[in-house]
N, C-alpha and C positions, 0 to 999 in steps of 0.2 A: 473445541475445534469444530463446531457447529456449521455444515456449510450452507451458511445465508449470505447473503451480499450486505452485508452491515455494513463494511467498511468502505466498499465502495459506494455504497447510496446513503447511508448515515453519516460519515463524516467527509467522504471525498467531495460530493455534491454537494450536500449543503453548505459545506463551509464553502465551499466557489460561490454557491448563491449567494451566500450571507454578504460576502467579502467584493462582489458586483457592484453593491450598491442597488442594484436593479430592484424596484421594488415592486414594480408588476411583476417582474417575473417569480419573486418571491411567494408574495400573495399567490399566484396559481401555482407554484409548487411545492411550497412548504407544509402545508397541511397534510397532503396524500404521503409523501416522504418520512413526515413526522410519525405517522401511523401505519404507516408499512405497507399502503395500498397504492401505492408508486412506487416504482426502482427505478432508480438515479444511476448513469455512470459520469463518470470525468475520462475523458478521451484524453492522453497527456504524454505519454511516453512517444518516441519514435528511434528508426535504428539508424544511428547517423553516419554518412562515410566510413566512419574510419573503424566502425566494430558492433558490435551487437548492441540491443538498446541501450538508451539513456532516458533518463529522467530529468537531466541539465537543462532550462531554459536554452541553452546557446545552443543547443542539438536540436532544437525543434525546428521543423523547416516544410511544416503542413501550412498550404498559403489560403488565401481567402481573398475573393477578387470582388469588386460590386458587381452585382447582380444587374445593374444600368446598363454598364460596359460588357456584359459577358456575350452580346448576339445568342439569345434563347427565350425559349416563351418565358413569360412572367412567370417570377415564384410563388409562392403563397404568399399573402399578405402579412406584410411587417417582415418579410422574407428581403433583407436588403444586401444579402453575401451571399456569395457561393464558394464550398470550401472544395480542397483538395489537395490527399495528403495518404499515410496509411499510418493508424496506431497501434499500438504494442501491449500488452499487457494490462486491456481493459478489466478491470475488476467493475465483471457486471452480472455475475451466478450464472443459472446454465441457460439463460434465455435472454434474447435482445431487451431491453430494458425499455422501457416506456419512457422516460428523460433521457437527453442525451448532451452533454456538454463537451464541448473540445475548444483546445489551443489553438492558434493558427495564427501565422504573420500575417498582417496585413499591407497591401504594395509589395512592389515585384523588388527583387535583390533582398530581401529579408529586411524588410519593416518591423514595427513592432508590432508584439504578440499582444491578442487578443482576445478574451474569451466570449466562445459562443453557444446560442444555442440551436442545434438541428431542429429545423421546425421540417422539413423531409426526412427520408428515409434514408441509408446510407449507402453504398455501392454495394456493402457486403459486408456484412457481421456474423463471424465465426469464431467459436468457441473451440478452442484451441484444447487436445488433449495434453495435460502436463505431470509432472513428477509426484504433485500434491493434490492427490485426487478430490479434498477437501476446499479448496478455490478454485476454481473454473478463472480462467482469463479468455480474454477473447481477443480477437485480430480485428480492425475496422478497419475498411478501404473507404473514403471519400472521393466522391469526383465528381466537384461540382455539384455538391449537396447543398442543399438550400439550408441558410441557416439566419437567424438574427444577432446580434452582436449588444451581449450585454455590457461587455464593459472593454475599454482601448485600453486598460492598465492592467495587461497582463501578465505580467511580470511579475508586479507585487502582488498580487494573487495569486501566483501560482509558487511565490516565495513563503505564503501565510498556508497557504491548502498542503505546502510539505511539511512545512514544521508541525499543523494539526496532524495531519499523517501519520507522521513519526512519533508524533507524542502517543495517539491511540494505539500503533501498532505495539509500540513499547509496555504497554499496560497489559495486551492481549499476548503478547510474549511471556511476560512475566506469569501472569495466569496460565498460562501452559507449559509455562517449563516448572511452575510451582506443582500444577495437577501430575506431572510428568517424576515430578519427586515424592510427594505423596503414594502414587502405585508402584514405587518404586521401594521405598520404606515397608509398606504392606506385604509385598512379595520376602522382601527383607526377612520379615517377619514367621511368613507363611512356608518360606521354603526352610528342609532340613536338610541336614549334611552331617554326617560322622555323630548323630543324633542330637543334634540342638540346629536350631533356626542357623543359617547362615547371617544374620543381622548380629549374631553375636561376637560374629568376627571381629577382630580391631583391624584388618586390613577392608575388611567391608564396611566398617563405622567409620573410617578416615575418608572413604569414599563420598559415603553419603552425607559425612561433615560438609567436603567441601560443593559436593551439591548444594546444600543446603546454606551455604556461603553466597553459592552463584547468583541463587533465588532472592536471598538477599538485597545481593548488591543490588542487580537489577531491578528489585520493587523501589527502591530508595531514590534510582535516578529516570525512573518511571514516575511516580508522585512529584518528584523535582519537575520534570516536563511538564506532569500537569498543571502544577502551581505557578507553573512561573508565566506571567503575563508580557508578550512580546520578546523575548530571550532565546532566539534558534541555535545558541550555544547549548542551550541545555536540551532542547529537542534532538540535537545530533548529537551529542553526550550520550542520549538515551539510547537512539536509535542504535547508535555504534555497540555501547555495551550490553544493550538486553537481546539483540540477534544474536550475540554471541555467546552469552550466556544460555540461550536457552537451547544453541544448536549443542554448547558442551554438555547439559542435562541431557539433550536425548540421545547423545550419544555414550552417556554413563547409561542411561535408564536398558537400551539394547544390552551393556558388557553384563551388568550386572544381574538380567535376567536369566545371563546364560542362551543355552539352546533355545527354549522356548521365545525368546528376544527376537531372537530374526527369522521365526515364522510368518508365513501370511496370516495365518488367523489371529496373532496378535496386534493389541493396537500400538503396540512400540514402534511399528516402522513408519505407522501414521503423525506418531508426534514427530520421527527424525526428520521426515519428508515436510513436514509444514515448515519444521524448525529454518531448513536449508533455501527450502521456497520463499518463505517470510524476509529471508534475509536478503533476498534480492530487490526487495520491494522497496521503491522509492530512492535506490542507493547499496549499495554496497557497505558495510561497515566499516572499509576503508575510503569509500567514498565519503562518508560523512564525519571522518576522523578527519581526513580535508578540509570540510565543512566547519568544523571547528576550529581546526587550526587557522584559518582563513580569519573567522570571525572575533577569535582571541587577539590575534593580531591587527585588528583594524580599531579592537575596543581598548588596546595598548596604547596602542598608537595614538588615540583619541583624547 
């Protein structure tokens, strides 16, 4: 649980880049990305009418005007948009990020989505205090930020940047509700009761069975995600089962430690809080059990 911005500048950004086509814009940011001497975020979420954010393409509703028609001084150069809009749940660590990409329809009444890049500053990028003190998110106000427009096919990019998402997050679940079961066995081990370890229990060993079932399952269709080339079935397969999985580990890892579990100085409450945080990301595990059902049904049908 490492808090770096990996997953927003290592797989959110780049794979927008990759997935652009854009290849100058590649060339100048790929390299600094690759090496960690640039932080990337993807601007992408917003909070649509009808309730708290989303991640749905069809809730996006940040617009972006040309910069020709906007009556304002010239942008910077290669500056051919101006966006404005406000984003949700920038995964960008605790400081404004040196890259910055975002969503945005293009034409008035909701055009299509387009990805770009801020070549200005934003109206206002704040890092938002939250539950998971391990990822920092941030808020982004746009308005009328100058931007360049890598690519008009935003859509299918921002359909291929969820599925990689999901796939990473699934892997980084697993590895945390694995490490989550491991300190969990050791305490097992380490604590006494009526003078023998409590791990000797068979109502504690049925416990930590089925942890260690969960962890299971979840590495299985974590690797499936990985392996499987163009397949958002099994990306949201993943997504669905490994949030849940790993939120039900840390909330075994808390009962099981007993008192010492829901101390502050323990780091149990830090896996439960990422566990519950994580799962919100990108989707809902019901949301992507949607996702699935959705896409089962279209490859039936087919």
């Amino acid at each position: 649980m490492s808090p770096v911005p990996y997953l927003g500048s290592a797989v959110l950004t780049v794979r927008a880049l990759l997935e652009s086509g854009d290849r100058e814009a590649c060339a100048r940011h790929l390299p600094g990305l690759a090496e960690g001497t640039v932080v990337g975020a993807l601007a992408w979420a917003e909070d649509p009418p009808a309730g708290p954010g989303s991640w749905e393409a069809g809730d996006l509703a940040a617009r972006a005007e040309p910069a020709a028609h906007a009556g304002r001084a010239a942008p910077p150069a290669g500056s051919d948009w101006l966006l404005t809009g406000t984003k949700r749940y920038v995964l960008a660590g605790p400081a404004e990020p040196a890259l910055l990409l975002a969503f945005a329809r293009t034409g008035n009444g909701g055009g299509g989505l387009g990805l770009f890049e801020l070549t200005g500053p934003p109206a206002d990028f704040t890092v938002r205090s939250t539950m998971d003190r391990t990822r920092p998110l941030a808020e982004l106000t746009l308005d009328r930020t100058p931007a360049r427009l890598l690519s008009a096919d935003g859509a299918r990019i921002l359909a291929r940047v969820r599925d990689a998402a999901c796939t990473a997050l699934a892997a980084e679940q697993t590895g945390e509700a694995g490490r989550a079961l491991e300190l969990t066995v050791r305490y097992a081990m380490d604590r006494m009761q009526f003078g023998r370890p409590i791990g000797s229990f068979q109502a504690v060993k049925h416990r930590l069975a089925d942890m260690y079932t969960a962890v299971e399952t979840a590495r299985s269709l974590a690797l499936a995600a990985a392996a499987a080339e163009d397949r958002p079935e099994a990306a949201a397969a993943a997504a669905s089962a490994c949030s849940e999985a790993f939120a039900y580990v840390a909330g075994e890892m808390i009962q099981l430690h007993g008192g010492i579990g829901i101390t502050w100085e323990h780091e149990a409450h830090e896996f439960f809080k990422r566990a519950h945080g994580s799962a919100q990301l990108f989707g809902t595990p019901a949301t992507h059990r949607k996702r699935l059902g959705s896409v089962l049904e279209f490859l039936s049908a087919g």
